[in-house]
C-alpha positions as CSV (number, residue, x, y, z in Angstrom):
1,X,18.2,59.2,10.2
2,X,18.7,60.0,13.9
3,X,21.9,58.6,15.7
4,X,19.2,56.6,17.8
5,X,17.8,54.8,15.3
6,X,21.1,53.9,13.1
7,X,22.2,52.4,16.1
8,X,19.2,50.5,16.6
9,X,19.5,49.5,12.6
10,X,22.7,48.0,13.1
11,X,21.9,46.4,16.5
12,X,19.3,44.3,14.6
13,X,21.3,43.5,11.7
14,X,24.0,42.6,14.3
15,X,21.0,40.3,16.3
16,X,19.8,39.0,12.6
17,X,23.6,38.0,11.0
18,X,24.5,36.3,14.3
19,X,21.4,34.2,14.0
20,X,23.1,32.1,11.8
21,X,27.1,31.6,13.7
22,X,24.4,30.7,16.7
23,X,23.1,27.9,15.1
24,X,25.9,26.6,12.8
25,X,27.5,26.1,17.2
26,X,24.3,24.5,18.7
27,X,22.1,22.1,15.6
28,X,24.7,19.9,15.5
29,X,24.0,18.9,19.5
30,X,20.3,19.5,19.0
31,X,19.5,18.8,15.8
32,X,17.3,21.5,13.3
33,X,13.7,20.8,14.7
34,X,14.3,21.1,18.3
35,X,16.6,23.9,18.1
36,X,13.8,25.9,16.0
37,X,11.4,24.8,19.2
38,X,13.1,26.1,21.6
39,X,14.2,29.0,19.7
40,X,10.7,29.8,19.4
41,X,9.4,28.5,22.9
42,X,11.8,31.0,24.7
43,X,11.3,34.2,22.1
44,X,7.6,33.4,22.9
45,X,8.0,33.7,26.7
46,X,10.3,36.7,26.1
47,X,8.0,38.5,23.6
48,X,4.5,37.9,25.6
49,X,5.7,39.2,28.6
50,X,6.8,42.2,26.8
51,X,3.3,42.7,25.0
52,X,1.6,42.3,28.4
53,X,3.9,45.0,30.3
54,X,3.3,47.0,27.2
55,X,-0.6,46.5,27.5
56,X,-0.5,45.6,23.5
57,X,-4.1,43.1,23.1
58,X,-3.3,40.0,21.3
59,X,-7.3,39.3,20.8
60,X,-6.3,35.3,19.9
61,X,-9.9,34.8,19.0
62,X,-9.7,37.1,16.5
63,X,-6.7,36.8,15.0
64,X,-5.4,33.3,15.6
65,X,-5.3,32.2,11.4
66,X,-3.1,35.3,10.6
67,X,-1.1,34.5,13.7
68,X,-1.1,30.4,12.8
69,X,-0.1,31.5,8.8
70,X,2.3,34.1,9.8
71,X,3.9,31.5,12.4
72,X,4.3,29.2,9.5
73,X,5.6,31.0,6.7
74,X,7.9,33.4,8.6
75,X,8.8,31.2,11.1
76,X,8.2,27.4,11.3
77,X,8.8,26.5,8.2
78,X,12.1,28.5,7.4
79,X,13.6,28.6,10.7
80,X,13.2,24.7,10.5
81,X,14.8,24.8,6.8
82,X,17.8,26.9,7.4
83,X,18.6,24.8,10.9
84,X,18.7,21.7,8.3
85,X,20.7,22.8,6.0
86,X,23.0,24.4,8.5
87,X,23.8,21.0,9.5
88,X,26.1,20.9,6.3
89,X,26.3,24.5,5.0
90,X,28.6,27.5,6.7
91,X,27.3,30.3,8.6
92,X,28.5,32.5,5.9
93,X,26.9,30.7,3.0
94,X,24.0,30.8,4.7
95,X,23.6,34.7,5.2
96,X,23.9,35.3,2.2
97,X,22.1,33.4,0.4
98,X,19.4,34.0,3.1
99,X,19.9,38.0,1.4
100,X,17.7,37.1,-2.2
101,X,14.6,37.4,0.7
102,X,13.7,41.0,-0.3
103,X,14.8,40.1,-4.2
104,X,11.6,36.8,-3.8
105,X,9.4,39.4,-2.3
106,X,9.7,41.8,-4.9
107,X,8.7,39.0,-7.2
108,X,6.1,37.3,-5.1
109,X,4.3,40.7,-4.6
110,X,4.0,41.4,-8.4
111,X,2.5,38.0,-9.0
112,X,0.4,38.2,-6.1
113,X,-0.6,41.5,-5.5
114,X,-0.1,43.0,-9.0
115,X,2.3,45.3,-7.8
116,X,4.0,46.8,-10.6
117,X,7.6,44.9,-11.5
118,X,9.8,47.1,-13.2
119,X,12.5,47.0,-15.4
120,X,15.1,47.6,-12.7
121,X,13.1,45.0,-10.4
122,X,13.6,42.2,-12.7
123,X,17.5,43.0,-13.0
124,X,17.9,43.3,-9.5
125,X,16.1,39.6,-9.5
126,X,18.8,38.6,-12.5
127,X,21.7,40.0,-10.5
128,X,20.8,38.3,-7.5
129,X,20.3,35.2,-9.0
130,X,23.8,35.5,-10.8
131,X,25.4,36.0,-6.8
132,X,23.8,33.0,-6.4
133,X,25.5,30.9,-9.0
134,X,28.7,32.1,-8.4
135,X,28.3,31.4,-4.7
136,X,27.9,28.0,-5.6
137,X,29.3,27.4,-8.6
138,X,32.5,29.3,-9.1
139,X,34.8,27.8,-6.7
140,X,38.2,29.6,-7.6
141,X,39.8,28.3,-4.5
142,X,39.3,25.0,-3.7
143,X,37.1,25.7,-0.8
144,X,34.2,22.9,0.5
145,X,30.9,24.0,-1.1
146,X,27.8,23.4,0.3
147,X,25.7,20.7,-0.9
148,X,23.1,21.6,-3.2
149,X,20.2,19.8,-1.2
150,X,21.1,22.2,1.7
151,X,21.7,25.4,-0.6
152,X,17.9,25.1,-2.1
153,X,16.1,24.6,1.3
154,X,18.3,27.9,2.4
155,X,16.9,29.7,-0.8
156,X,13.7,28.2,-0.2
157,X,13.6,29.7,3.5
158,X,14.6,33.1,1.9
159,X,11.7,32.5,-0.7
160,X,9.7,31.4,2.0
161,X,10.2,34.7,3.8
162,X,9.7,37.1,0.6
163,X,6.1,35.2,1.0
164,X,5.4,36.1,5.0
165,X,6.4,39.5,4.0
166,X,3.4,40.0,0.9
167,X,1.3,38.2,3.2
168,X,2.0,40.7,6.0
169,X,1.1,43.1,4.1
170,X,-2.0,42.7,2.7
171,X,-3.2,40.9,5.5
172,X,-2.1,41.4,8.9
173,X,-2.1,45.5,8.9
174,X,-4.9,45.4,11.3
175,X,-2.9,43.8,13.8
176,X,-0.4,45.8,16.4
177,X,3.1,44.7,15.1
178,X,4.4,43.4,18.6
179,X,1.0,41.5,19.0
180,X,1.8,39.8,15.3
181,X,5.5,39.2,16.7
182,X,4.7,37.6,19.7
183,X,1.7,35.2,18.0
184,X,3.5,34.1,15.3
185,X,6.0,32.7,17.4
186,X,3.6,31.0,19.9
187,X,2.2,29.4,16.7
188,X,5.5,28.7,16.0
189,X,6.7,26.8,19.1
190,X,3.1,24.8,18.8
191,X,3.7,23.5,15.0
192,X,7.2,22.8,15.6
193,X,6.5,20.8,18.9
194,X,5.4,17.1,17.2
195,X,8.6,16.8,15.1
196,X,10.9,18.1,17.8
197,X,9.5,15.9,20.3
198,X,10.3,13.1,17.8
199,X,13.5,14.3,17.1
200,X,15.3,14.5,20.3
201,X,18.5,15.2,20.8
202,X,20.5,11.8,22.4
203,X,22.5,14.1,24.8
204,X,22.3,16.8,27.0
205,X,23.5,19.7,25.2
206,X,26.5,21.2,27.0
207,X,26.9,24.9,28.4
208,X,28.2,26.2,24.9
209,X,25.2,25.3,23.1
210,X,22.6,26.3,25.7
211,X,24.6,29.6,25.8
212,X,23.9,29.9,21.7
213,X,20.4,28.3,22.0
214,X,19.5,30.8,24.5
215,X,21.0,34.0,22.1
216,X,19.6,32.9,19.3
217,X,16.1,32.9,21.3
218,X,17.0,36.1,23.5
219,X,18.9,38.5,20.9
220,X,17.9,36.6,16.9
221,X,14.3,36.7,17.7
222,X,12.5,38.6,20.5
223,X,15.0,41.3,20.6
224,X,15.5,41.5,16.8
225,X,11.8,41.7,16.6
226,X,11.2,44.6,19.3
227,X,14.1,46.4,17.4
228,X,12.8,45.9,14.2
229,X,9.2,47.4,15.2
230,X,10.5,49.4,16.0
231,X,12.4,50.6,13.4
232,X,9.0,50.6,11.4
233,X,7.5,53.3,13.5
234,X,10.0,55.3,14.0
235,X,12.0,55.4,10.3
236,X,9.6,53.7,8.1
237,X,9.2,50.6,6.4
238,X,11.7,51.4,3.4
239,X,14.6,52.4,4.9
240,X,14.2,49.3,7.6
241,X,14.8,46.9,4.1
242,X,18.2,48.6,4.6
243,X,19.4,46.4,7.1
244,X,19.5,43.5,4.5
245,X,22.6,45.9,3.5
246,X,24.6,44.6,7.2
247,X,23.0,41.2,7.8
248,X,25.2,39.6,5.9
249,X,28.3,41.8,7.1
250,X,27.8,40.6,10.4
251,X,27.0,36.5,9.7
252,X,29.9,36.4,7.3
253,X,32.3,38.3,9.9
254,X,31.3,35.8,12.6
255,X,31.6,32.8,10.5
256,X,35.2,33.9,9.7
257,X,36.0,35.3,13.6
258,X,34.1,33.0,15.4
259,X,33.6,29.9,14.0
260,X,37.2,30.2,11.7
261,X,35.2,29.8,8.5
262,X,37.4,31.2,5.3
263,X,36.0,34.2,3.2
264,X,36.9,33.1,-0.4
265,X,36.4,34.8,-3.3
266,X,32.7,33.4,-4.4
267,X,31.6,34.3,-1.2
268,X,32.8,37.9,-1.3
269,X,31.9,37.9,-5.1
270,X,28.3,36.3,-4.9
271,X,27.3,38.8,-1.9
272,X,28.6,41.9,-3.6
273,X,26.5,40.8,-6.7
274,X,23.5,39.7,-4.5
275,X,23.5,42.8,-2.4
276,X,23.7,44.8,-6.2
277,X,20.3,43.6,-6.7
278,X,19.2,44.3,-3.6
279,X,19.9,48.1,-4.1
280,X,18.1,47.8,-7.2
281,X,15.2,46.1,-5.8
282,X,14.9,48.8,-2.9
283,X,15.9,51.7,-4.0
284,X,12.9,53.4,-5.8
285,X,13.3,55.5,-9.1
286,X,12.0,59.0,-8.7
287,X,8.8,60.3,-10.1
288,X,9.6,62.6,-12.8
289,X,8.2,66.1,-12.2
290,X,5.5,65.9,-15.2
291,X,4.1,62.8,-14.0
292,X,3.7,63.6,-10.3
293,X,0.5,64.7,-9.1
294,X,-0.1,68.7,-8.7
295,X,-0.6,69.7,-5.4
């Protein structure tokens, strides 16, 4: 991999893992759903005036159900989850339990795309399901553990993300990647309008929270998703997954710097096991030589 792109890799793992210190600081001022809005809103402004300068078509007409069911199931609906439960969950717990995404997708695609799911598939779905427990259930030190009502809507977003990725795939290959980006967040900031507008927040947030709203919108989303596209051009698909590796290195080191949140043993425990069946779930077994095709 090219010193360029490694540094882009951990740029948007950086972007990604911060996500969730950003919003642990501002949803308590805002509350989840209008923090989600203006997350989108602003990404949306950000990312269209990108596509236009880089004369990418968005052809609405054409595509506006992929951009309305991408906007929902890789945005809306678990930006809108994870905001929630970070109402009463850490930024750390959240990272990582936001990690089983690949591990659901790996799942999702075999029962929905009858992509082959292998031996080593199904343990790296068992391992990360064992981080899991011991992230929540093993609590060696004391330490305040998350509700459960705020840990399933967190693995539901992650589940909810394995599904947007499938999706992606076998429908939306059609469409230029930044012109998916940038749609799926203006359908984004259009579903999550109603309930924000309902759910104001009672104050004006202060300059702290604006500050976090703003990065979360500016680096989490349109920047994350310019880097991340890429990433797919120029490194491929596979070894992009390999950021999953860092995301949680950097939510779980600003948790603990930042936001003086304490790294206890489930949590170091549960992510090394989670992270296990990541590299399971990724990593592909080679062919042998007998069954590869002659050339």
């Amino acid at each position: 991999m090219a010193a360029a792109d490694l540094l882009r890799l951990i740029a948007l793992a950086a972007c990604w893992g911060l996500a969730f210190v950003f919003i642990r600081v501002a949803v308590p001022s805002t509350g989840p759903f209008a923090l989600v809005e203006l997350r989108a809103a602003i990404a949306s402004v950000l990312l269209y005036g990108y596509l236009r300068a880089s004369g990418v078509p968005l052809d609405l007409r054409r595509n506006w159900t992929c951009y309305a069911i991408s906007g929902a199931l890789g945005s809306a609906l678990p930006f809108a989850m994870i905001a929630t439960a970070q109402t009463a969950q850490s930024a750390s717990y959240s990272v990582v339990l936001v990690s089983m995404a690949p591990l659901f997708s790996a799942l999702i695609a075999a029962l929905w795309m009858g992509e082959r799911f292998t031996w080593q598939k199904g343990t790296g779905l068992l391992l990360g399901l064992a981080g899991v427990a011991l992230l929540t259930g093993w609590n060696p030190s004391a330490a305040d553990v998350p509700p459960l009502w705020a840990v399933g809507l967190t693995l539901g977003a992650a589940a909810l993300y394995g599904v947007a990725g499938v999706y992606a795939k076998k429908y939306t290959g059609r469409i230029p990647p930044l012109a998916n980006a940038t749609g799926s967040q203006v359908a984004c900031a259009l579903m999550l309008l109603p309930p924000a507008l309902m759910a104001l927040p009672q104050a004006i947030p202060s300059p702290l929270v604006w500050a976090n709203i703003v990065a979360l919108a500016a680096f989490s989303s349109a920047i994350a998703f310019m880097l991340y596209f890429r990433l797919i051009a120029s490194i491929g698909p596979v070894k992009t997954v390999s950021v999953n590796y860092l995301t949680p290195l950097f939510g779980v080191a600003g948790g603990v710097l930042i936001l003086d949140e304490k790294l206890t043993a489930n949590i170091l425990v549960g992510a090394l096991a989670i992270l296990a069946g990541l590299t399971l779930v990724v990593i592909r077994t080679p062919t042998p030589a007998a069954a590869r095709p002659r050339s």
